[in-house]
Structures are given as C-alpha cells and as structure tokens.
C-alpha positions as CSV (number, residue, x, y, z in Angstrom):
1,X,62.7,103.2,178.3
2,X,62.7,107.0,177.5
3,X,64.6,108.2,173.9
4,X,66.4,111.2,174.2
5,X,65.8,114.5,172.4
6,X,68.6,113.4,169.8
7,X,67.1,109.7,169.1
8,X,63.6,110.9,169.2
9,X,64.7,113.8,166.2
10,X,66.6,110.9,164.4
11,X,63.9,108.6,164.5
12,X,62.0,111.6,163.1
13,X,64.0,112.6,160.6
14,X,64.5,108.5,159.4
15,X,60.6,108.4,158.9
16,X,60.6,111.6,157.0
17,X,63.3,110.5,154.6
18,X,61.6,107.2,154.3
19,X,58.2,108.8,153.5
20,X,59.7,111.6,151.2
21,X,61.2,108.9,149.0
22,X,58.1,106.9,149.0
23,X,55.9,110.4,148.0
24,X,58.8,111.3,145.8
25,X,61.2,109.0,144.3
26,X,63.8,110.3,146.2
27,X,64.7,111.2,149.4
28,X,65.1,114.4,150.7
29,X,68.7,116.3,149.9
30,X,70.5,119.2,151.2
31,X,67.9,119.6,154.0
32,X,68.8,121.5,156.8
33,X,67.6,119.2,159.5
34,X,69.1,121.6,162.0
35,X,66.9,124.7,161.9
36,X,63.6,122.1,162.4
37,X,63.1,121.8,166.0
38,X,60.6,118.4,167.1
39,X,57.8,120.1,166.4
40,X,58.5,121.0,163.0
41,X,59.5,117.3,162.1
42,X,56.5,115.8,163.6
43,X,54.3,118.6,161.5
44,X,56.7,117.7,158.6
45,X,55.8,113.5,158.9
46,X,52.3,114.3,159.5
47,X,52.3,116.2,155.8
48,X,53.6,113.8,154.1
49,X,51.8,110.9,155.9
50,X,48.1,112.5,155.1
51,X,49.7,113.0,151.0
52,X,50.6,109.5,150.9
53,X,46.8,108.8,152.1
54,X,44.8,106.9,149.5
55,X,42.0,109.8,150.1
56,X,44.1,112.7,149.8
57,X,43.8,113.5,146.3
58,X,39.8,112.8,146.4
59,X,39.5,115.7,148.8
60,X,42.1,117.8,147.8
61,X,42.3,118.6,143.8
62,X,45.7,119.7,143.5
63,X,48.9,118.3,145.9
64,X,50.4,122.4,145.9
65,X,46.9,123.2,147.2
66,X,47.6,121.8,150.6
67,X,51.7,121.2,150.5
68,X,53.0,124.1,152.4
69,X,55.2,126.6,150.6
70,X,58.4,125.3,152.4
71,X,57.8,121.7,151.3
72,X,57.1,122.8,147.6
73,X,60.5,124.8,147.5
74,X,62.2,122.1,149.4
75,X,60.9,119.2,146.4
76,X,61.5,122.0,143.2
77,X,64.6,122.2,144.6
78,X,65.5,118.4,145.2
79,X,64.5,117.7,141.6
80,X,66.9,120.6,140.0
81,X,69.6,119.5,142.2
82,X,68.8,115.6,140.9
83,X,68.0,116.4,137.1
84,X,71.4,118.6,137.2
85,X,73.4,115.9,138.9
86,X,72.5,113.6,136.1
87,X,72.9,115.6,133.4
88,X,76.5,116.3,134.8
89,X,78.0,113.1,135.3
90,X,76.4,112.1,131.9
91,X,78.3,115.3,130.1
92,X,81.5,114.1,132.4
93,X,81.6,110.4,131.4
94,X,81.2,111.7,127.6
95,X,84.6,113.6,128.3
96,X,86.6,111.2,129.8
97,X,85.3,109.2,126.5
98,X,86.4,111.6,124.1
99,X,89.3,112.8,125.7
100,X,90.7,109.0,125.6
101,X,89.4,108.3,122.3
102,X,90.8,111.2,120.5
103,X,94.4,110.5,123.3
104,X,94.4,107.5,121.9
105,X,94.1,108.3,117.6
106,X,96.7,110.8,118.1
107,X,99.5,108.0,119.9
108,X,98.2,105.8,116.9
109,X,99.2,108.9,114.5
110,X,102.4,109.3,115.8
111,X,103.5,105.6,116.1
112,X,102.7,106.0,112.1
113,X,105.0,108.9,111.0
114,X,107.6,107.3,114.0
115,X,107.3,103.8,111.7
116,X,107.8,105.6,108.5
117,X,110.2,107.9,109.8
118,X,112.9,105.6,110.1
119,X,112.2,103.3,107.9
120,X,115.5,102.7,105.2
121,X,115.6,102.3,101.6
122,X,116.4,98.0,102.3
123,X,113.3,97.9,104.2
124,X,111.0,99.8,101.8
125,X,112.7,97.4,99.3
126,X,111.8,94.8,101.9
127,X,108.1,96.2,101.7
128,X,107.9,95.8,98.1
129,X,109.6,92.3,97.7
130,X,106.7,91.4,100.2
131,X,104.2,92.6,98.7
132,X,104.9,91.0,95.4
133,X,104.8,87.7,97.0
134,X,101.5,88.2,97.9
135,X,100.2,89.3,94.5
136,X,101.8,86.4,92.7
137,X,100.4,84.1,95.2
138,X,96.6,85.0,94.9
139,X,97.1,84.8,90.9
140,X,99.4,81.9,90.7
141,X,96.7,79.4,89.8
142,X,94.6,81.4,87.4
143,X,97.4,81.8,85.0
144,X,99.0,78.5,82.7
145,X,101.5,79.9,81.0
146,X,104.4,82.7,80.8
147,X,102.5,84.7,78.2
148,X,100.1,84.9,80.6
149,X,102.3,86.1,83.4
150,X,104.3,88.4,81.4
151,X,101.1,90.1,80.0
152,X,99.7,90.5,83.7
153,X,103.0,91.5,85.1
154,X,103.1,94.1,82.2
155,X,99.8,95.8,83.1
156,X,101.0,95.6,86.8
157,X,103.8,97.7,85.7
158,X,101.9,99.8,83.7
159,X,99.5,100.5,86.2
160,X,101.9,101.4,89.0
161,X,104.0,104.3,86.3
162,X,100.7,105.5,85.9
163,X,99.9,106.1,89.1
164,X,103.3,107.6,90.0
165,X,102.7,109.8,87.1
166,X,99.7,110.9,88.1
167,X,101.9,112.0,91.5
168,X,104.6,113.3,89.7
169,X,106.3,110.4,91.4
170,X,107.7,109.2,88.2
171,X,110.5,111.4,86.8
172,X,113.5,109.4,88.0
173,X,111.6,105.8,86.8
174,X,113.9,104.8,84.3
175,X,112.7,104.4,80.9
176,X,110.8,100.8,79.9
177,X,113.9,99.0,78.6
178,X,115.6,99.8,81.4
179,X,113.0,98.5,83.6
180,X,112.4,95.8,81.7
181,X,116.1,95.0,82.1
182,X,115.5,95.5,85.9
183,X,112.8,93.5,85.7
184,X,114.5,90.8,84.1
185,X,117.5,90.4,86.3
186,X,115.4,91.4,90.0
187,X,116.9,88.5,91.3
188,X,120.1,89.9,91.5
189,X,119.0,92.7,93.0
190,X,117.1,90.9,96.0
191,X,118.2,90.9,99.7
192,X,120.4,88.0,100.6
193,X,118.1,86.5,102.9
194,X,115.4,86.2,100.5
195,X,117.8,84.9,97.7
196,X,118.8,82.1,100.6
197,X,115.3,81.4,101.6
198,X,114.3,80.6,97.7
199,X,116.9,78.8,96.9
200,X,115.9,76.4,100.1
201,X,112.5,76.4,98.6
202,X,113.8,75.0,95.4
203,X,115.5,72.5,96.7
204,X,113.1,71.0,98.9
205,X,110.8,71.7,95.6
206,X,113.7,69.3,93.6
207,X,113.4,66.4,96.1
208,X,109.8,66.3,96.4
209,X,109.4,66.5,92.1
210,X,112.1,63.6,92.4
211,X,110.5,61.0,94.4
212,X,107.0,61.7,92.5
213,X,109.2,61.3,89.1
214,X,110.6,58.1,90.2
215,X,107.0,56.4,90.8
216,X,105.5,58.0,87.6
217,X,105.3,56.3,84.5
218,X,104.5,57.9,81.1
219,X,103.0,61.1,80.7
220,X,102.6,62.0,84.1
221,X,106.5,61.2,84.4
222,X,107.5,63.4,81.9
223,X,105.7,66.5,83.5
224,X,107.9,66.2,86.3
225,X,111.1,65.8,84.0
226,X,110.3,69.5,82.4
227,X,109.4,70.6,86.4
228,X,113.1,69.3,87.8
229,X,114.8,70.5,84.3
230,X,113.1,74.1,85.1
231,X,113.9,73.8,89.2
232,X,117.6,73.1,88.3
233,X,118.1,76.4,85.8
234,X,116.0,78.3,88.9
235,X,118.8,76.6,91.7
236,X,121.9,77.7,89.1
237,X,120.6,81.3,89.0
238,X,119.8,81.1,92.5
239,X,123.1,79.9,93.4
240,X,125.0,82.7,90.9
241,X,123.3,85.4,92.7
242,X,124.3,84.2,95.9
C-alpha cells in the first residue's frame, strides 16, 4: 500500500520530533514544517539520526562543527523560547501568590477596624469583665488568703494606671479612692447576665458544700461551715444587685 505525500511528510516529521527530543530534551517548537518540502525532512532525520550515532562525537570534535546553521538557530532558539517559558509561569504563579496573600491581610485588616468600629461601651465592658475572669482563674490556686488577693489585685491596678499614663490614657481615671470604691462595689456595676449566671454558680456551689458538710465530721466539717457561711453573704449580695 502506497502513503501519500501528506502521510509520508507526517511520518517524517513524527520521526524528527521523536529524534529531536531524544538529541535534545525536548522536541522541536515553533517549527515551520510548511516551508520543508520531503527532501528537506528526510535531510533533516538523517542529521539528527548520524548525531545520535554512538561514533559521532569520536569523528567529529564539536556537534556545531557538522549541525548545519539552520538546525543550530532552530535549537538556540527552542531553548530561549523554553528557558523563557519557565521563567514566566514561575514569575506568574508568584503573582497570583502575592496578590491573594496580600488580598487576603487586607479583608483581615478591615474585618478588624469593622469589629472595633461598632463595638459599644457594654461590650467593651463585656471585654473587660472577661478578661478578668481569666486572670483570676490562672491565679486562683497560688493565692491562700485575701491579703494575698488584695495585694495582687493592687499591683494589677497599679500596673494598668501606669500604662494608661504612659498613653496619656489616664486623665479621666478617677482618683484611687474612688476606684477603690469602684472596685469595691464592681458587682453592682456588672451586666445582668453575668450577675444571674454567678449567682447560679453559687448556688449550685451551696448544695454541693452542703452534702460534703453533712458527711464530714470534725475539722474537715467545719471548713465547709465557714465555706456555706461565705457562699450565703456572696448569694445576699448577689441577690441585692439583681
């Protein structure tokens, strides 16, 4: 069976893409297949053929010494044209990357100043009732008495009119009596809810301290007398605030 002009020139052309590669790396790009007529193709395979021959190089020092000047500009240009493709969707991928990293820090800025924008004085209240709660409860245990917990809570105070002062943050803070005073009646001054949700807490507190007092005996019995005598002034103030 005879092949046509047009399968014989892509057979042709399939070899010499296959054999480029091979030589190469790479196979052959941008080539203008159309200008080579079967002659020049079969020239073309029969280059690359005798530069893939284990006894080319022995015979020949230098592969530009018997590549003709067509093939050499064809390869130069094939590895520009690869080494700058490369390079360019490296550089593009880094954008992208960028682009949505720094998209995505500036959303995160402004869902910041948004959150602080609207915030009230209740929740910033809220804030710092919160945040107290946490303090006390990573120093509850290392403290055994109210001296103790007075003289921590006075550097705490201390420490935060400081740092306000060093903001000049600290010229409506009312004087250390009256914060003292504040201090001393903050309970009055909490949110409803939390006022509700402590005074739950002491209850449940009361019934627990009451079945351990009604098994104790002695000593350990009178500990929880003084603990269900100190819950019971807690519940009243509690309960007066509410």
């Amino acid at each position: 069976m005879n092949l046509t002009q047009e399968e014989e020139r892509n057979i042709m052309i399939s070899s010499i893409s296959d054999l480029f590669k091979e030589r190469n790396g790479f196979r052959p790009r941008a080539t203008d297949w159309t200008s080579m007529d079967i002659e020049d193709l079969k020239n073309y395979e029969s280059d690359l053929r005798d530069q893939l021959n284990p006894n080319f190089y022995k015979t020949n020092k230098s592969p530009k010494t018997t590549m003709k000047q067509s093939d050499l500009k064809e390869y130069i240009k094939e590895e520009i044209i690869s080494v700058l493709s490369e390079d360019t969707k490296e550089d593009i991928e880094d954008t992208k990357e960028l682009t949505a990293a720094t998209k995505e820090l500036a959303d995160a800025k402004k869902d910041l100043v948004n959150e602080y924008e609207n915030i009230g004085l209740a929740d910033i209240e809220e804030m710092g009732y919160e945040a107290g709660e946490d303090l006390f409860s990573q120093v509850r245990d290392k403290f055994q008495n109210t001296p103790d917990f007075k003289a921590y809570f006075a550097g705490i105070k201390q420490g935060f009119l400081d740092n306000l002062g060093s903001y000049s943050l600290n010229e409506d803070i009312d004087d250390e009596e009256e914060a003292d005073k504040a201090a001393s009646k903050g309970a009055k001054k909490e949110p409803l809810g939390k006022l509700s949700k402590k005074l739950g807490e002491t209850q449940k507190e009361m019934k627990s301290v009451l079945v351990k007092f009604k098994k104790a005996e002695g000593a350990e019995k009178d500990k929880h007398l003084k603990r269900l005598k100190e819950l019971t002034k807690i519940k009243k103030e509690l309960e007066k605030s509410l």
